[in-house]
ZATI-955681 format. One record per residue (C-alpha): residue in one letter; x, y, z. Coordinates in Angstrom, 3 decimals, decimal comma. Each point is the difference from the previous one (the first is absolute). Layout:
+---+----------+----------+----------+
! r !       c1 !       c2 !       c3 !
+---+----------+----------+----------+
! A !        X !        Y !        Z !
...
+---+----------+----------+----------+
end
This chain:
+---+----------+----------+----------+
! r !       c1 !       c2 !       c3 !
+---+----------+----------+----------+
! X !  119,706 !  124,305 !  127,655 !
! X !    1,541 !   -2,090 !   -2,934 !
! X !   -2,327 !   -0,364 !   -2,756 !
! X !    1,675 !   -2,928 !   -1,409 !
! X !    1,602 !   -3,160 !    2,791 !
! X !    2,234 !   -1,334 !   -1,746 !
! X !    1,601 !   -2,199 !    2,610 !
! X !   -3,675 !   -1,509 !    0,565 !
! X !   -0,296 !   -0,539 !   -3,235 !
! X !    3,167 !   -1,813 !   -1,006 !
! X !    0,194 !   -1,894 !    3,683 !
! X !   -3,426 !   -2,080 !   -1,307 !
! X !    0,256 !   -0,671 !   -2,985 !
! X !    1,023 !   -3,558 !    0,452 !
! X !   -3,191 !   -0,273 !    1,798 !
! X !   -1,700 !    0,886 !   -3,057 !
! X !    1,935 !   -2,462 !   -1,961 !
! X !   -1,130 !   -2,665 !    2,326 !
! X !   -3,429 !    0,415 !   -2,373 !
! X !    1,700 !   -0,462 !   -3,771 !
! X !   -1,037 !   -3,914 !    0,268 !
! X !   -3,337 !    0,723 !    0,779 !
! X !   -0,356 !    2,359 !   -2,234 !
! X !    1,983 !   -2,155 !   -3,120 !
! X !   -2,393 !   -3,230 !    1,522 !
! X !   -2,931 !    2,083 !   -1,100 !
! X !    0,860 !    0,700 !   -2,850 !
! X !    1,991 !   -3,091 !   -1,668 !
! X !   -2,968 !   -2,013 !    1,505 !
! X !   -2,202 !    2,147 !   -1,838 !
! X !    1,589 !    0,277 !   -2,990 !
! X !    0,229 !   -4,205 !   -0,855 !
! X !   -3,453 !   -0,341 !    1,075 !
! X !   -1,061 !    2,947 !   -1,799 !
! X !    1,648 !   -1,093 !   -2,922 !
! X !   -1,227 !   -3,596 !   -0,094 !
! X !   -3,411 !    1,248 !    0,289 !
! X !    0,116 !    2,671 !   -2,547 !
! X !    1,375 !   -2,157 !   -2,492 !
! X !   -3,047 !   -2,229 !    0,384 !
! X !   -2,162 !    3,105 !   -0,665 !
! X !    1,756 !    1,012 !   -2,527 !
! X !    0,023 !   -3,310 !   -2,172 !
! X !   -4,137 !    0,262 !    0,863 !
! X !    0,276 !    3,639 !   -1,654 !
! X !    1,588 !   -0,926 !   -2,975 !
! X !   -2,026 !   -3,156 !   -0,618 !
! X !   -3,232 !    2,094 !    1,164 !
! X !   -1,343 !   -3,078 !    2,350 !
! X !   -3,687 !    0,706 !    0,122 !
! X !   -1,065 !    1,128 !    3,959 !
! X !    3,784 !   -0,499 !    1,043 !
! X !    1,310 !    3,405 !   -2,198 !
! X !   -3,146 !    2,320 !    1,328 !
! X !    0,748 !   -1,388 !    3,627 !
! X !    3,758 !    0,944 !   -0,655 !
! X !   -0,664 !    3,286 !   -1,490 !
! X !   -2,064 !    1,181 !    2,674 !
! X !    2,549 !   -1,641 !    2,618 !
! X !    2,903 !    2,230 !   -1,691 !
! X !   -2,443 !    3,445 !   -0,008 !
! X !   -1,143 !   -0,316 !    3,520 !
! X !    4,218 !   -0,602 !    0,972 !
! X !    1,148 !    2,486 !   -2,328 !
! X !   -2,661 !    2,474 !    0,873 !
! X !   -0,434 !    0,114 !    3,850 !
! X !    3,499 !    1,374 !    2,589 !
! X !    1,753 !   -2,667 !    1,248 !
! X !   -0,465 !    1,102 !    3,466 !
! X !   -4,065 !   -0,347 !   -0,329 !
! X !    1,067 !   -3,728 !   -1,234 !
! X !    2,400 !   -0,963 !    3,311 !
! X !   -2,985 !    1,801 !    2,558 !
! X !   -3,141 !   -1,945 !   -2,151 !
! X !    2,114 !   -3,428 !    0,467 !
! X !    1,233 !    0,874 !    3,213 !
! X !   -3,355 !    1,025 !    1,387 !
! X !   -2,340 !   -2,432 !   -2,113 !
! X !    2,482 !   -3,417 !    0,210 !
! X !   -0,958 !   -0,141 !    3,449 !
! X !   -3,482 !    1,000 !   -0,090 !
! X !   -0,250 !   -2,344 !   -2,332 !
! X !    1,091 !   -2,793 !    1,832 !
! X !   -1,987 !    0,958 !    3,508 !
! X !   -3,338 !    0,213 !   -1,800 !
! X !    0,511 !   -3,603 !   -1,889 !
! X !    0,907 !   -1,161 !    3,488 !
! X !    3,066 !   -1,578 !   -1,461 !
! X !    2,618 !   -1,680 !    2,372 !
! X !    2,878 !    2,296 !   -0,604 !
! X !    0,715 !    3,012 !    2,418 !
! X !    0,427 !    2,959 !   -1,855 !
! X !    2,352 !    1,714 !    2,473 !
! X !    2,557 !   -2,794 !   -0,628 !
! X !    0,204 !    0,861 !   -3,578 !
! X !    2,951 !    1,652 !   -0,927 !
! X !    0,263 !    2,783 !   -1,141 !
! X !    2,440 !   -0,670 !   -2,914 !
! X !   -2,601 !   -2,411 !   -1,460 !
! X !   -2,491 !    3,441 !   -1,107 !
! X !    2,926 !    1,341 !   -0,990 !
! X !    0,977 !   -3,138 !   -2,343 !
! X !   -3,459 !    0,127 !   -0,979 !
! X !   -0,616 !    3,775 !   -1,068 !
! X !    3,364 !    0,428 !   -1,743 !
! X !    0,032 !   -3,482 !   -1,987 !
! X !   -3,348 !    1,152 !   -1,040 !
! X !    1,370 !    3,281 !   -1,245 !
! X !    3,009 !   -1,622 !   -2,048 !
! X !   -2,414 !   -2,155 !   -1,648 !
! X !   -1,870 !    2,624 !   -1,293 !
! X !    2,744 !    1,733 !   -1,145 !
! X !    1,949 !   -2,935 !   -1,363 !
! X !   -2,777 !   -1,362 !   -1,876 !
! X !   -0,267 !    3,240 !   -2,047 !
! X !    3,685 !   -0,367 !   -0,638 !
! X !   -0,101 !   -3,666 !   -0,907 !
! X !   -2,989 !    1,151 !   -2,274 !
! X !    1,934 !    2,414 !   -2,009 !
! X !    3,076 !   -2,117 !   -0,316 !
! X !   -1,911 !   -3,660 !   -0,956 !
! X !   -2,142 !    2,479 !   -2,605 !
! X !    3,690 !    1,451 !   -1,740 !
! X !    0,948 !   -3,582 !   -0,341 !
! X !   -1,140 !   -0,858 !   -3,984 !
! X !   -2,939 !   -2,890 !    0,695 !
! X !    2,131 !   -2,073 !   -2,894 !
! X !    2,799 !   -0,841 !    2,707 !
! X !   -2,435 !   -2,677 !    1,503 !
! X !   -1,928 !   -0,959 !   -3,132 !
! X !    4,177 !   -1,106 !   -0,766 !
! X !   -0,142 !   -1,393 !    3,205 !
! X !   -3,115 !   -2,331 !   -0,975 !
! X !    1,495 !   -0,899 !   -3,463 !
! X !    3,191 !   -1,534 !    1,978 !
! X !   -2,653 !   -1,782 !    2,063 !
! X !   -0,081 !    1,425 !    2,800 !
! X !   -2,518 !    0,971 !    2,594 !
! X !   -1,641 !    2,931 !    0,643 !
! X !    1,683 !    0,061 !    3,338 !
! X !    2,906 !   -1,127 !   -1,153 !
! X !    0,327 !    2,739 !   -2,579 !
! X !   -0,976 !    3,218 !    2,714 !
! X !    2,956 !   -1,770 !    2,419 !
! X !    2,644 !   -0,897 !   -2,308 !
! X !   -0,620 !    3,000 !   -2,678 !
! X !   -2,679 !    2,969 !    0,916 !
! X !    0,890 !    0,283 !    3,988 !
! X !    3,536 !    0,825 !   -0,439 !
! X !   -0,217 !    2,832 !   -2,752 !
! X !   -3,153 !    0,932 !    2,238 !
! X !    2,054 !    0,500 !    3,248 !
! X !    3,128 !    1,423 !   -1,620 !
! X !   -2,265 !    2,521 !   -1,828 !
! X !   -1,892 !    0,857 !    3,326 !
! X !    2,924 !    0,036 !    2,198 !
! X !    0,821 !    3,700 !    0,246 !
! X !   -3,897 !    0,730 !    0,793 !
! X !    0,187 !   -2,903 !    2,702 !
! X !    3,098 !    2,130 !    1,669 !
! X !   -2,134 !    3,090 !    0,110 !
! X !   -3,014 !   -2,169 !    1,901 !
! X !    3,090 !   -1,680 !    2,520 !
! X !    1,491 !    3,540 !    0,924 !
! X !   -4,096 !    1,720 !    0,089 !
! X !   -0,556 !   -3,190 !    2,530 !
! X !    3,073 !    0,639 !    1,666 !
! X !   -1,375 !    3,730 !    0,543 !
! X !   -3,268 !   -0,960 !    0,479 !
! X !    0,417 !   -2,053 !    3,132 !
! X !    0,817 !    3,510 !    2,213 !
! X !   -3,897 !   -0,514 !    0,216 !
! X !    0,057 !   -3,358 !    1,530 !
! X !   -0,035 !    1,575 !    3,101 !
! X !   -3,534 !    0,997 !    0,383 !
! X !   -0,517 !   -4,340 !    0,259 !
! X !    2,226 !    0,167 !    3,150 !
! X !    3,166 !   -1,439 !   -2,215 !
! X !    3,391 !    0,875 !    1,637 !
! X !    2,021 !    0,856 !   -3,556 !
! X !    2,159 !    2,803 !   -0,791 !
! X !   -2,744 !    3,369 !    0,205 !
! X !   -1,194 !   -2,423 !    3,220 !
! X !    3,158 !    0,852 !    1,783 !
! X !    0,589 !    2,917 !   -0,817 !
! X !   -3,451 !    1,669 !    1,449 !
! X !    0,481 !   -1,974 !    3,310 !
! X !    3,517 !    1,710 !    0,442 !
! X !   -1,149 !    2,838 !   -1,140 !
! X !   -3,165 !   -0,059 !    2,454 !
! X !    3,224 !   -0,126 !    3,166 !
! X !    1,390 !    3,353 !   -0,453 !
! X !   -2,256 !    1,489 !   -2,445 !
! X !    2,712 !    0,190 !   -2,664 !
! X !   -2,517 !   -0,590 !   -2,901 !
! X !    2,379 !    1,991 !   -2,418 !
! X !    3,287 !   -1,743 !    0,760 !
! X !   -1,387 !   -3,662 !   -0,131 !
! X !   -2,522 !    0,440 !   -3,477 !
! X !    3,266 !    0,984 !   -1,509 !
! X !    1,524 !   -2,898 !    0,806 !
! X !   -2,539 !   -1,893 !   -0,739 !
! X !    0,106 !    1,205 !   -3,480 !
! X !    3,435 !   -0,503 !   -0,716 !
! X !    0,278 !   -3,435 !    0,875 !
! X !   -3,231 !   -0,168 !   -2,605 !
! X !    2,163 !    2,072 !   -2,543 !
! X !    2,790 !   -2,203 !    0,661 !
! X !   -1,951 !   -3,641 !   -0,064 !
! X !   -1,792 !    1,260 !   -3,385 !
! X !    3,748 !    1,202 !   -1,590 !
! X !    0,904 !   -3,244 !    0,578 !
! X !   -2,765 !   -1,722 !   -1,177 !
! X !    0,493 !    1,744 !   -3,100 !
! X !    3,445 !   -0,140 !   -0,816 !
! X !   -0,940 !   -4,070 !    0,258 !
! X !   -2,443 !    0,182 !   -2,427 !
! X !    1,955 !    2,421 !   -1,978 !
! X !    2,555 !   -2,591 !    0,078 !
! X !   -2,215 !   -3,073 !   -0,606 !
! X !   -1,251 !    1,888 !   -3,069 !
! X !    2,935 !    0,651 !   -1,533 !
! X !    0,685 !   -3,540 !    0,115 !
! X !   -2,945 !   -1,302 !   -1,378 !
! X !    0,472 !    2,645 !   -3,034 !
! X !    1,203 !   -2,085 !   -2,671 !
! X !   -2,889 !   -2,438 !    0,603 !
! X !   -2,545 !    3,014 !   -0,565 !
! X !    1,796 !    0,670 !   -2,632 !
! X !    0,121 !   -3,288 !   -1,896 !
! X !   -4,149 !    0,364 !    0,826 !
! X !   -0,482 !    2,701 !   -1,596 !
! X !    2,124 !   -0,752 !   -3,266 !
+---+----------+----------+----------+
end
């Protein structure tokens, strides 16, 4: 008895590939969202908007605080309880799958991204946009044109780390019925009972999506260098 198939193993693992777009759907979906959103709570943050920043700080503790898994089974349970006791004309079955999915991990990227926006939009010296007003322009005008791109080349290395964690993070997708990369890899694994040989491919094509993910943004920020530079002179 061979402890280790390798045959098995390397015979399916373009099966297993068949779930990187799912898996990098999940998680670029999740990341714009995310990062749309937790900009918006992040400006409310800074500026303290009465109700709006307790609302958002108890939205980012319950996210930050409570396993991602417990988050996919509460939506993917209480979305459609939800909608059968308000009698609502949707059928529940016929709701994908992906959508909890988009749900639960854009929420988590906007709780993450807002702290990071946070951090960065507080380094930036609050004189930039009082420059901005002098010149006459608008307090929109002024985050767009001046604060938001010092803010996102200053978060940018931290907004990596959150793409690659999502990246990881969507092995759990599973438990919602979504067919992605970990998805695959159980039901193969389930036809011969070679757990062993198909988790470790699973976690090499991971290792290998995330290495690439990070010589990108490795990349992207050594491009954008001289521009953090010139902020912070």
């Amino acid at each position: 008895m061979t402890v280790f198939d390798w045959e098995f193993a390397i015979d399916h693992i373009p099966e297993v590939l068949k779930g990187v777009p799912i898996t990098l759907l999940i998680a670029v979906v999740s990341i714009v969202i995310g990062s749309f959103v937790g900009l918006f709570m992040a400006l409310i943050r800074v500026y303290r908007v009465p109700v709006l920043n307790q609302m958002t700080l108890v939205f980012i503790s319950f996210i930050r605080g409570t396993p991602l898994l417990v988050q996919l089974y509460v939506f993917f349970y209480g979305i459609p309880a939800l909608v059968e006791a308000q009698e609502w004309q949707v059928n529940p079955d016929k709701i994908s799958p992906l959508w909890y999915a988009f749900i639960v991990y854009s929420m988590n990227a906007a709780a993450y991204t807002a702290e990071i926006f946070r951090a960065s939009l507080n380094s930036i010296a609050a004189g930039q946009l009082e420059a901005c007003h002098s010149v006459g322009m608008t307090t929109w005008q002024g985050l767009r044109r001046v604060v938001f791109p010092q803010m996102m080349i200053m978060a940018l290395p931290n907004m990596g780390n959150i793409f690659v964690n999502l990246i990881k993070s969507t092995s759990l997708a599973f438990a919602v019925k979504v067919v992605e990369i970990m998805a695959i890899a159980r039901m193969l694994a389930n036809q011969g009972y070679n757990f062993l040989e198909m988790y470790l491919v699973a976690a090499v094509v991971y290792w290998v999506i995330c290495l690439l993910l990070e010589v990108i943004f490795h990349y992207t920020e050594k491009r954008l260098s001289i521009f953090k530079r010139a902020v912070t002179v």
